[in-house]
N, C-alpha and C positions, 0 to 999 in steps of 0.2 A: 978490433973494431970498437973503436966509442962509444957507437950508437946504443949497442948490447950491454956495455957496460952503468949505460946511463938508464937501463932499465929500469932497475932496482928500484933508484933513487924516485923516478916519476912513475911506476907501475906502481908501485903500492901509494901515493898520495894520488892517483886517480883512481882507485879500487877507493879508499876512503873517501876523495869524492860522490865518488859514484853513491856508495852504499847512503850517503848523506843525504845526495837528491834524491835517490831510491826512497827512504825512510823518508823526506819531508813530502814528496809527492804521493808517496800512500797514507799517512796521515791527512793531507790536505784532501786528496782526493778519494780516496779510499774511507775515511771517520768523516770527512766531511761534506762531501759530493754525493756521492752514493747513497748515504742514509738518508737523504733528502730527496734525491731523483726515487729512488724503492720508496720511500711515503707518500708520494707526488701518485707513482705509479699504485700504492695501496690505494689511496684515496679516490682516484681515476675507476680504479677494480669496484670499490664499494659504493662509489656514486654512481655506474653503472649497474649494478646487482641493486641498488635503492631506487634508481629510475625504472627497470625491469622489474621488482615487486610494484611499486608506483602505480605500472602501468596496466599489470595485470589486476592490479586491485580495482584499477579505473576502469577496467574492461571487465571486469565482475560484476561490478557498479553499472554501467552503460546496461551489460544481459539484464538484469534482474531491475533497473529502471522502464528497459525496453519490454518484460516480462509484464512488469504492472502497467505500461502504458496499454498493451495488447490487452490484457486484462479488460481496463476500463474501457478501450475504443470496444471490445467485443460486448461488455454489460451496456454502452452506449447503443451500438448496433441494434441491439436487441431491442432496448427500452422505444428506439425508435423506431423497430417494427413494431411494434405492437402499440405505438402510438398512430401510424398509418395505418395497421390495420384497425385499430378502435373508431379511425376519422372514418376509412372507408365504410365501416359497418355505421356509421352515424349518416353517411352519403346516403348511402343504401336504403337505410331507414326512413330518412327524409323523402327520396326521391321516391318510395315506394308511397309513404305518405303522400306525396305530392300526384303522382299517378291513380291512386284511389282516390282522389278528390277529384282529380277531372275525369276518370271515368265515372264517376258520381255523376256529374253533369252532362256527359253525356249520353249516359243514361236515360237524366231526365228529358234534355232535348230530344231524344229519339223516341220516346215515351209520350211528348209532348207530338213531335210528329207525327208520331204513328196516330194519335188521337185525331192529329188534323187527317191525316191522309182517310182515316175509317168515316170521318162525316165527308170530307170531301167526294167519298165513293159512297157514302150514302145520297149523299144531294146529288150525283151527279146518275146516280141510279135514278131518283126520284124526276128527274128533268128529263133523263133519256126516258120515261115511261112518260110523261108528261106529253114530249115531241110525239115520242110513237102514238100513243091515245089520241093527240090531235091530227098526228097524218093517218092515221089510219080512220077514225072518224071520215076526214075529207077523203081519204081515197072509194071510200064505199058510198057516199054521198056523190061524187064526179063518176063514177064506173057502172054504181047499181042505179044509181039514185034514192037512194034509202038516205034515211035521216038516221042516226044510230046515237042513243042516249051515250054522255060522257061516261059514265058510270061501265054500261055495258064494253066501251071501248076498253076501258082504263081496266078492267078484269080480263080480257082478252088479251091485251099487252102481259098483264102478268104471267097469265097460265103461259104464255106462249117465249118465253122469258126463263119462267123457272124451268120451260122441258125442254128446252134449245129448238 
């Protein structure tokens, strides 16, 4: 057969082929592909592990920002109770001031009343003994017919007055 015989001749110039593309294709891609995709992929690996400390740093940073904001909102809280409570104790103050001075006066005015109402129940004692000394005068004058001095009336009203 030919075909076998002609082995030889193109079996070993395609083995030397071969090994030729073999050898330029791993140089090419092997020294020069490769070392570049694996640095691509390093770099990939370390800009993730630097995004990831990054972020945790940033996230340390936000707690202990957010730490001292709670801080100050709680010294803020505070300073403003006790700014409410100082107003409210100044309310209190005032408005207790303000309630002793109109009980003050009403004091006086009831003070003042009471003055009127004690003459008014004086005069008006003095007029009901007045009326009665004069009706009873006339009633013993019309019923006995006696004349009866003012005097003697006007002490008759009294005694009879003071014992019911």
């Amino acid at each position: 057969m030919p075909q076998i015989a002609q082995l030889g001749e193109f079996y070993a110039s395609q083995i030397f082929w071969l090994l030729i593309f073999f050898g330029l294709i791993f140089f090419v891609v092997g020294r020069g592909m490769v070392p570049k995709v694996m640095d691509t992929v390093a770099q990939r690996d370390n800009q993730i592990a630097d995004d990831l400390a990054a972020a945790e740093r940033a996230r340390a940073e936000a707690d202990a920002e957010e730490e001292a904001w709670r801080t100050r909102e709680n010294a803020n809280r505070a300073e403003a109770q006790s700014v409410i409570a100082e107003a409210r104790a100044k309310a209190a103050a005032a408005s207790a001031e303000r309630l002793a001075v109109a009980q003050r006066v009403v004091d006086e005015r009831l003070a003042t009343a009471e003055v009127r109402i004690s003459e008014a129940r004086v005069s008006a004692v003095a007029e009901i003994e007045n009326v009665a000394a004069d009706a009873a005068r006339d009633i013993v004058s019309r019923i006995a017919g006696l004349s009866v001095e003012e005097s003697a009336a006007r002490s008759a009203v009294k005694e009879t007055m003071a014992h019911g």
